[in-house]
PDB file of N, CA, C and O in Angstrom:
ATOM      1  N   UNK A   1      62.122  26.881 192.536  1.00  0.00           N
ATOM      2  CA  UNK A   1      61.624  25.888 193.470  1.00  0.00           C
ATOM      3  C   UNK A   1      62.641  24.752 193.587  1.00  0.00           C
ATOM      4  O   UNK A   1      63.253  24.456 192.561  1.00  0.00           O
ATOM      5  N   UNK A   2      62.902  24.059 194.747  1.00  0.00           N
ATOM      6  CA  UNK A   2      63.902  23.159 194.995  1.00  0.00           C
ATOM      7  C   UNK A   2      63.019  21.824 195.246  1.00  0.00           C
ATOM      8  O   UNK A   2      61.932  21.831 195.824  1.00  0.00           O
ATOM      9  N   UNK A   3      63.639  20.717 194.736  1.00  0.00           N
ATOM     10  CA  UNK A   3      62.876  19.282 195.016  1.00  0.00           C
ATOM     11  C   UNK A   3      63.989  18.530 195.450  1.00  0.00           C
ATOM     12  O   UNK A   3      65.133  18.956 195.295  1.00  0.00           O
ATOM     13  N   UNK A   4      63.721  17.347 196.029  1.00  0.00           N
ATOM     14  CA  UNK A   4      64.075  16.157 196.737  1.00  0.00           C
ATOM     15  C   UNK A   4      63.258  15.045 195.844  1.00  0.00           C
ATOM     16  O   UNK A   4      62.095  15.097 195.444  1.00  0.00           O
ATOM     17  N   UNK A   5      64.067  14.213 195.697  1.00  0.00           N
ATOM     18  CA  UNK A   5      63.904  12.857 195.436  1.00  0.00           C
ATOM     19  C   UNK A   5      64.013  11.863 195.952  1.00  0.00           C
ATOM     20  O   UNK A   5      65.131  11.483 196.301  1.00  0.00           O
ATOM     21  N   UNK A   6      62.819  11.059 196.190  1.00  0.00           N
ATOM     22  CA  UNK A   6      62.813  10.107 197.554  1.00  0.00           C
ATOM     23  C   UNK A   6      62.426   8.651 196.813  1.00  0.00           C
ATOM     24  O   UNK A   6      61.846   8.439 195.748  1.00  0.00           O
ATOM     25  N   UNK A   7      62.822   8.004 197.521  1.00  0.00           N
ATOM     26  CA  UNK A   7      62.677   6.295 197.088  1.00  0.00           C
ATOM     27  C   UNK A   7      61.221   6.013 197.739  1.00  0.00           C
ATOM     28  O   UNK A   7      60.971   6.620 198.780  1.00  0.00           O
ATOM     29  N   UNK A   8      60.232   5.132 197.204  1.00  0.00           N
ATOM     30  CA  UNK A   8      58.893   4.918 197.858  1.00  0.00           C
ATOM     31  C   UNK A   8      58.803   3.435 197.529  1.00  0.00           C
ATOM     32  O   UNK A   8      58.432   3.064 196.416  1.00  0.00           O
ATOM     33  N   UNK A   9      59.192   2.463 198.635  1.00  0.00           N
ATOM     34  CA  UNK A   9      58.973   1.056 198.485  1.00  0.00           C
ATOM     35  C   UNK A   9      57.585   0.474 197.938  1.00  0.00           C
ATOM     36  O   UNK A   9      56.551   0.978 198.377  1.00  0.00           O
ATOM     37  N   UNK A  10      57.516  -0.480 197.073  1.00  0.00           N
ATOM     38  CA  UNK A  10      56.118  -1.080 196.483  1.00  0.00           C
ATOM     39  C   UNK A  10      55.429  -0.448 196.204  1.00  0.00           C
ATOM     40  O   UNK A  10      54.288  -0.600 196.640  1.00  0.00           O
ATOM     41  N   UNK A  11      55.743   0.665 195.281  1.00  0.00           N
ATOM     42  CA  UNK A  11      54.862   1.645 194.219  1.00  0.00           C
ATOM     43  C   UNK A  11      54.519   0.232 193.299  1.00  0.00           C
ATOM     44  O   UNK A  11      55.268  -0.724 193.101  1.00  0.00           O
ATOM     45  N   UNK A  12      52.887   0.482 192.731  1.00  0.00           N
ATOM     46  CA  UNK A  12      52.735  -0.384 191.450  1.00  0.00           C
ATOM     47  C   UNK A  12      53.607   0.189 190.356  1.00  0.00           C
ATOM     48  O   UNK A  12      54.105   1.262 190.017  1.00  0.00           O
ATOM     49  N   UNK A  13      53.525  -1.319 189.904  1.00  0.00           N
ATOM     50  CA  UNK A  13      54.470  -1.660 188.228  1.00  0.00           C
ATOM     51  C   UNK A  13      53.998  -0.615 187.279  1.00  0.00           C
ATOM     52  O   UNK A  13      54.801  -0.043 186.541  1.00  0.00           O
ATOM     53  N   UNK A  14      52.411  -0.278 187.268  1.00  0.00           N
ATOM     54  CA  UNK A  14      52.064   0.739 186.554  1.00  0.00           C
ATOM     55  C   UNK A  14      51.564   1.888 186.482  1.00  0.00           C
ATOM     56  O   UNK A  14      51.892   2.328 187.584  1.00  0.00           O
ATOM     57  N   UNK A  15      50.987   2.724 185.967  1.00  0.00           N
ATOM     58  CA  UNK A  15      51.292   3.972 185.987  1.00  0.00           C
ATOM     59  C   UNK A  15      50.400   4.255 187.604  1.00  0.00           C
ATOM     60  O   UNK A  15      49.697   3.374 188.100  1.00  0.00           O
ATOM     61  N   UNK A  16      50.554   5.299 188.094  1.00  0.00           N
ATOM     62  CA  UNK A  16      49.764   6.215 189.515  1.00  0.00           C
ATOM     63  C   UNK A  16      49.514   7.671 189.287  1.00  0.00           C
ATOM     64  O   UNK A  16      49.991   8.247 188.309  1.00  0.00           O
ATOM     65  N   UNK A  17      48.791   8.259 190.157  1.00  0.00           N
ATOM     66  CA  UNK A  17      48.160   9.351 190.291  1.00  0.00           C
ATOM     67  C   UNK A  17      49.834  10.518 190.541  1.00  0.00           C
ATOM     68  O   UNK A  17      50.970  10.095 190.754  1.00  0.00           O
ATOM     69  N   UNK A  18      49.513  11.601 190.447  1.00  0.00           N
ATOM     70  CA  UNK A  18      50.561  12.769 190.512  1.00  0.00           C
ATOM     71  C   UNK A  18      50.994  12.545 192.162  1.00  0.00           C
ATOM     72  O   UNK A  18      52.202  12.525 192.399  1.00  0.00           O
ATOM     73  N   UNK A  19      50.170  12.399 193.147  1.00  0.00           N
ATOM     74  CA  UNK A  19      50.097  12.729 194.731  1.00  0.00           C
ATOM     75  C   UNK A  19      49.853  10.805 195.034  1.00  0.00           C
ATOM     76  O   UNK A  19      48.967   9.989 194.775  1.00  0.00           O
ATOM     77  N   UNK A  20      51.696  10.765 195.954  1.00  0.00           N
ATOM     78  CA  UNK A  20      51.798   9.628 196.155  1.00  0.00           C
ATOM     79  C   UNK A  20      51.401   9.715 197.833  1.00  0.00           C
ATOM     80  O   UNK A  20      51.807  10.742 198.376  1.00  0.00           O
ATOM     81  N   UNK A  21      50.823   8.968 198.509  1.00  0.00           N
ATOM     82  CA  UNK A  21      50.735   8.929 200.184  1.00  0.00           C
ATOM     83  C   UNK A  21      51.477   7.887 200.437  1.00  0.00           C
ATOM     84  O   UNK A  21      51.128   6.743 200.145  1.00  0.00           O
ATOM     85  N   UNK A  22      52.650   8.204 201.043  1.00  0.00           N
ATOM     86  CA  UNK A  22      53.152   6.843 201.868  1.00  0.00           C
ATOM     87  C   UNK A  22      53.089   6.915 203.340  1.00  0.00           C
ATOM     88  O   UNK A  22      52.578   7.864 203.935  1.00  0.00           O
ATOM     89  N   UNK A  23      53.697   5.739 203.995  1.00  0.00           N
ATOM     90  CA  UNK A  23      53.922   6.022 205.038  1.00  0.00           C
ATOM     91  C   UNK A  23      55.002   5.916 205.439  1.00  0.00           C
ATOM     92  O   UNK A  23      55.779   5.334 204.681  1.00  0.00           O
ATOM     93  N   UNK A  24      55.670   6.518 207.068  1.00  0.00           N
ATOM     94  CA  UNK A  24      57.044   5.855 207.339  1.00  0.00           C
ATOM     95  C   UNK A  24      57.419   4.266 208.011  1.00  0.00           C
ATOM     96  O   UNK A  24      56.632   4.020 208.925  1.00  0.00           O
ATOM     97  N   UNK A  25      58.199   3.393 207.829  1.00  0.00           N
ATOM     98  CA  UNK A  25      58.456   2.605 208.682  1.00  0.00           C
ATOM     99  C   UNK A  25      59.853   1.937 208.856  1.00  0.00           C
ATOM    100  O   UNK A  25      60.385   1.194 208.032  1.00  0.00           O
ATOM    101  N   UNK A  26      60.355   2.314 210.046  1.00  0.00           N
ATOM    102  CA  UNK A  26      61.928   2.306 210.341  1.00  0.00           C
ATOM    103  C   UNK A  26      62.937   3.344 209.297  1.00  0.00           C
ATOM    104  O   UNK A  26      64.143   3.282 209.057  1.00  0.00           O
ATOM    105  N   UNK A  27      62.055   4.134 208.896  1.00  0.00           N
ATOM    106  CA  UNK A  27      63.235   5.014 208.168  1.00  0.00           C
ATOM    107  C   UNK A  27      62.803   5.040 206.706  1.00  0.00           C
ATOM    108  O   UNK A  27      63.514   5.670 205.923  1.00  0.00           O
ATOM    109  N   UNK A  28      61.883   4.520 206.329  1.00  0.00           N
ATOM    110  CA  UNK A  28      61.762   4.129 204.911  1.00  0.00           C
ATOM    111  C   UNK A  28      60.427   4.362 204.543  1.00  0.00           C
ATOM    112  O   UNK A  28      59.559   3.821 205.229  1.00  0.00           O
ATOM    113  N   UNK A  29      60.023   5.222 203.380  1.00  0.00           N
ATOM    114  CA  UNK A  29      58.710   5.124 203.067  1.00  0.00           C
ATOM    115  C   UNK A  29      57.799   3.919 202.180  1.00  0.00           C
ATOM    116  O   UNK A  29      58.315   3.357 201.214  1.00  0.00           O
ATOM    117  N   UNK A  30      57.040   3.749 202.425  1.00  0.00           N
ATOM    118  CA  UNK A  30      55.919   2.386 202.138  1.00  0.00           C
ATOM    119  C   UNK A  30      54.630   3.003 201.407  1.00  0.00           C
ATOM    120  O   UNK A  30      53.692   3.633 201.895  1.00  0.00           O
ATOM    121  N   UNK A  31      54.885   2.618 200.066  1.00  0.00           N
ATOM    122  CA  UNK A  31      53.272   3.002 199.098  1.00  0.00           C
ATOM    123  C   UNK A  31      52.330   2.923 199.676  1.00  0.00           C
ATOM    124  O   UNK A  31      52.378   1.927 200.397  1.00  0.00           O
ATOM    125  N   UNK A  32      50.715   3.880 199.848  1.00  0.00           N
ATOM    126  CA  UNK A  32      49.773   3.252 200.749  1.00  0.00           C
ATOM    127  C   UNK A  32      48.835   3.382 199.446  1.00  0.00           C
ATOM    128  O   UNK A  32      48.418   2.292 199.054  1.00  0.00           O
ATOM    129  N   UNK A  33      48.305   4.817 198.485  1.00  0.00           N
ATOM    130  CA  UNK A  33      48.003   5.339 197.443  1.00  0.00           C
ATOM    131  C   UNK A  33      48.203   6.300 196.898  1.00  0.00           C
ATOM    132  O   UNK A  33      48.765   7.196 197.527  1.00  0.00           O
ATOM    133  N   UNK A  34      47.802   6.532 195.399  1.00  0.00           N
ATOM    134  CA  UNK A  34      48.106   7.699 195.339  1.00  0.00           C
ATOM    135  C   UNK A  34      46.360   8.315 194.682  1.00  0.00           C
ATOM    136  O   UNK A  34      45.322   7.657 194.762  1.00  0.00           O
ATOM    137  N   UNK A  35      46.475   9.465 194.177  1.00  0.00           N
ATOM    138  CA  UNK A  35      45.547  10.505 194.005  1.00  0.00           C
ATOM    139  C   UNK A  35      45.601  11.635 193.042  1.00  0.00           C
ATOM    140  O   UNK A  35      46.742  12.019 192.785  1.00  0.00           O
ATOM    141  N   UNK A  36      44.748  12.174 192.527  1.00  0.00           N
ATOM    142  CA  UNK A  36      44.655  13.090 191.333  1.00  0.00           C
ATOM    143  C   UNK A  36      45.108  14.058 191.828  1.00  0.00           C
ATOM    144  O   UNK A  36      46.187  14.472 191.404  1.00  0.00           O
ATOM    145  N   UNK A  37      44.123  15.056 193.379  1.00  0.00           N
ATOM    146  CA  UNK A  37      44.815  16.076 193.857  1.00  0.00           C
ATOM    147  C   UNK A  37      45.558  16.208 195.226  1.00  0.00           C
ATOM    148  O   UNK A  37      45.481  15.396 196.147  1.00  0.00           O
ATOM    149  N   UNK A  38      46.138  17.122 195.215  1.00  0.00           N
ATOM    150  CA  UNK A  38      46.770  17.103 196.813  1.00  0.00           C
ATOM    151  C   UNK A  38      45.671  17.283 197.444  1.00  0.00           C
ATOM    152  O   UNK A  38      45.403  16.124 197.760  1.00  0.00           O
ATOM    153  N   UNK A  39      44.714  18.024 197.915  1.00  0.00           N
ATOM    154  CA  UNK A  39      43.429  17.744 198.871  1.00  0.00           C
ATOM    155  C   UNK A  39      43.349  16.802 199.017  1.00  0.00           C
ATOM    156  O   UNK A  39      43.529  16.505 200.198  1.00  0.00           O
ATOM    157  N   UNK A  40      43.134  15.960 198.353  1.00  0.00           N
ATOM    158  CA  UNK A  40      42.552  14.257 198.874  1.00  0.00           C
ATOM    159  C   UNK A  40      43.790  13.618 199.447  1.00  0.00           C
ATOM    160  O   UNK A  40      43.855  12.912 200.454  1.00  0.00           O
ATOM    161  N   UNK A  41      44.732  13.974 198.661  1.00  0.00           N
ATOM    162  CA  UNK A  41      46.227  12.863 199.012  1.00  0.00           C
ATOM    163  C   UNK A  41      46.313  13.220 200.438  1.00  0.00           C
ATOM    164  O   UNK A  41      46.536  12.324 201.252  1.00  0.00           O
ATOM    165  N   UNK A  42      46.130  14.659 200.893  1.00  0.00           N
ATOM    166  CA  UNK A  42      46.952  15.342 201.914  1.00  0.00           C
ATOM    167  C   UNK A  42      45.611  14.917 203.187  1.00  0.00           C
ATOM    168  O   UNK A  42      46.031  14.885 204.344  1.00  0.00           O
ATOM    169  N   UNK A  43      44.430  14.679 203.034  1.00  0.00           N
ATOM    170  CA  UNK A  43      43.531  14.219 203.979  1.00  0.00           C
ATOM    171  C   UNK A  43      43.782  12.915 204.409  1.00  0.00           C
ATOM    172  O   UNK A  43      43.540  12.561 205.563  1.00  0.00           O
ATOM    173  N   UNK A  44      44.401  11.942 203.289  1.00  0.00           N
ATOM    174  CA  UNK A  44      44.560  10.680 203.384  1.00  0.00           C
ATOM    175  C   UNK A  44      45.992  10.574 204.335  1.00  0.00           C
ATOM    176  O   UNK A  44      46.251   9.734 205.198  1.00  0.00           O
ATOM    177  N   UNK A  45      46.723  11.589 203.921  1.00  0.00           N
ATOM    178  CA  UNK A  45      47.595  11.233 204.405  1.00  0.00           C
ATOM    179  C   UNK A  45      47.490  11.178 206.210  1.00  0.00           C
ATOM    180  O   UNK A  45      47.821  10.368 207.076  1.00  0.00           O
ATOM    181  N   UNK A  46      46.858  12.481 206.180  1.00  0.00           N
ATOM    182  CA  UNK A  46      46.667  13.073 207.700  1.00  0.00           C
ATOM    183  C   UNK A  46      45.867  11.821 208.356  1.00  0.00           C
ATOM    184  O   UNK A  46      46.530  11.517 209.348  1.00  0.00           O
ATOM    185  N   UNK A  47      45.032  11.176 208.284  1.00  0.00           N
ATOM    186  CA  UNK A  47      44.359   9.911 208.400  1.00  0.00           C
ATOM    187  C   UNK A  47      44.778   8.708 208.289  1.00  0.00           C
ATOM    188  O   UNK A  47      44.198   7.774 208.844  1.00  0.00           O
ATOM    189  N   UNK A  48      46.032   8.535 207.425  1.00  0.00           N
ATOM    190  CA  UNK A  48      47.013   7.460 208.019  1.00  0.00           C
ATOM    191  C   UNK A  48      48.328   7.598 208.562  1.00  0.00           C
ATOM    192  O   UNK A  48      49.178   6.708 208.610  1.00  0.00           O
ATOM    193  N   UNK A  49      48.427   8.641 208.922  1.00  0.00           N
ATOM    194  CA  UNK A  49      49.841   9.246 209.746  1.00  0.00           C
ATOM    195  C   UNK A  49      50.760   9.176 208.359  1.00  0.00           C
ATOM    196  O   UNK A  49      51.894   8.707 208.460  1.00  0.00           O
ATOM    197  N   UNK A  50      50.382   9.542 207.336  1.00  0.00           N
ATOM    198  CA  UNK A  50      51.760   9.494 206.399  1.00  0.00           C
ATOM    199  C   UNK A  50      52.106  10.847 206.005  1.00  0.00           C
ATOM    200  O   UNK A  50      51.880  11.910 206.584  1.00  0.00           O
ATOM    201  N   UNK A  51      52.819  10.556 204.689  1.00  0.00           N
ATOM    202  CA  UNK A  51      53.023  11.831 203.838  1.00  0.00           C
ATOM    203  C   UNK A  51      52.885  11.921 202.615  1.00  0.00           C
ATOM    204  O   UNK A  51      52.666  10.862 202.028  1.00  0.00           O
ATOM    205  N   UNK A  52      52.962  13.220 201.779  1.00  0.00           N
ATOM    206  CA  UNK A  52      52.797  13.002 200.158  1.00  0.00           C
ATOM    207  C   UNK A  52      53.909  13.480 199.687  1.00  0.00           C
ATOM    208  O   UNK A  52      54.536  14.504 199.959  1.00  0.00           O
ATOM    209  N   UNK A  53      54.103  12.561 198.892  1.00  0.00           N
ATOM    210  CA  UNK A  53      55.508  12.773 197.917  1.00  0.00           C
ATOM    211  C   UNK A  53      54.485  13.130 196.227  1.00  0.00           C
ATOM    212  O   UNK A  53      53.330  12.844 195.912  1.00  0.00           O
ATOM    213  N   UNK A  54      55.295  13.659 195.688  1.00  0.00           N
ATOM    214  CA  UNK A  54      54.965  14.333 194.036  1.00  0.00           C
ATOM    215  C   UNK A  54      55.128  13.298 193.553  1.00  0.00           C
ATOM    216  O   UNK A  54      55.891  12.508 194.109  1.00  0.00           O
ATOM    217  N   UNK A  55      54.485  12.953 192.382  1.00  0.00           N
ATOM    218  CA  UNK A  55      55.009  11.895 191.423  1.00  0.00           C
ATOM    219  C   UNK A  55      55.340  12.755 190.207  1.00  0.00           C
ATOM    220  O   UNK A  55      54.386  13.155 189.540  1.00  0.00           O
ATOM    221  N   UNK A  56      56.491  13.064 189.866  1.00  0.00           N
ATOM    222  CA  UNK A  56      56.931  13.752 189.361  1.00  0.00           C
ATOM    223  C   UNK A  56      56.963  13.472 187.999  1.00  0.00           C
ATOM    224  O   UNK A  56      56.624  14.250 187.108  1.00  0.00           O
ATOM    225  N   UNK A  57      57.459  12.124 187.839  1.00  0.00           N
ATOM    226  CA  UNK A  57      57.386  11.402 186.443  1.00  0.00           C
ATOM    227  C   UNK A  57      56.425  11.071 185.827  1.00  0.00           C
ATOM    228  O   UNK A  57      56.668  10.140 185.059  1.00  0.00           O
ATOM    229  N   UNK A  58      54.872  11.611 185.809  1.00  0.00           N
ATOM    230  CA  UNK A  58      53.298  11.133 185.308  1.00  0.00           C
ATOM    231  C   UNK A  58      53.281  12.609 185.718  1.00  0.00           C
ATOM    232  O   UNK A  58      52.135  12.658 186.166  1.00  0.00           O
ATOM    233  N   UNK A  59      53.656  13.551 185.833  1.00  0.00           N
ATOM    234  CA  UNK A  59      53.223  15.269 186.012  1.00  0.00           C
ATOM    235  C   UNK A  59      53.509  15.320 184.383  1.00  0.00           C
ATOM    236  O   UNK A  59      54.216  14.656 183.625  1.00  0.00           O
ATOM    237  N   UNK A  60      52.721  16.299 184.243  1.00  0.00           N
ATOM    238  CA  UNK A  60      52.387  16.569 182.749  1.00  0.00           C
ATOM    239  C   UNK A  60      53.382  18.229 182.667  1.00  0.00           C
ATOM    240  O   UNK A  60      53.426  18.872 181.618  1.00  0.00           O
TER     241      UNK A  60
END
């Protein structure tokens, strides 16, 4: 499996869920929340026009 690593502006200082939702703006993604599973992340996302990035670093 191949991954990408992406920058996500104003993530909290402390820890978050595995499934980050951001959004885009001018080129750049923007923290909105994150979430336990992709189902929820990926509804949220679809509902605020964003996307889900992995939180890779709190994956067990």
């Amino acid at each position: 499996m191949r991954g990408l690593k992406v920058f996500v502006h104003n993530m909290p200082a402390g820890p978050c869920e595995r499934y980050v939702v951001a959004r885009v703006d001018k080129g750049e993604l923007w923290y909105w929340g994150s979430w336990r599973n992709s189902k929820d992340a990926y509804e949220v996302a679809k509902a605020v026009d964003g996307v889900v990035c992995e939180n890779v670093e709190d994956a067990g």
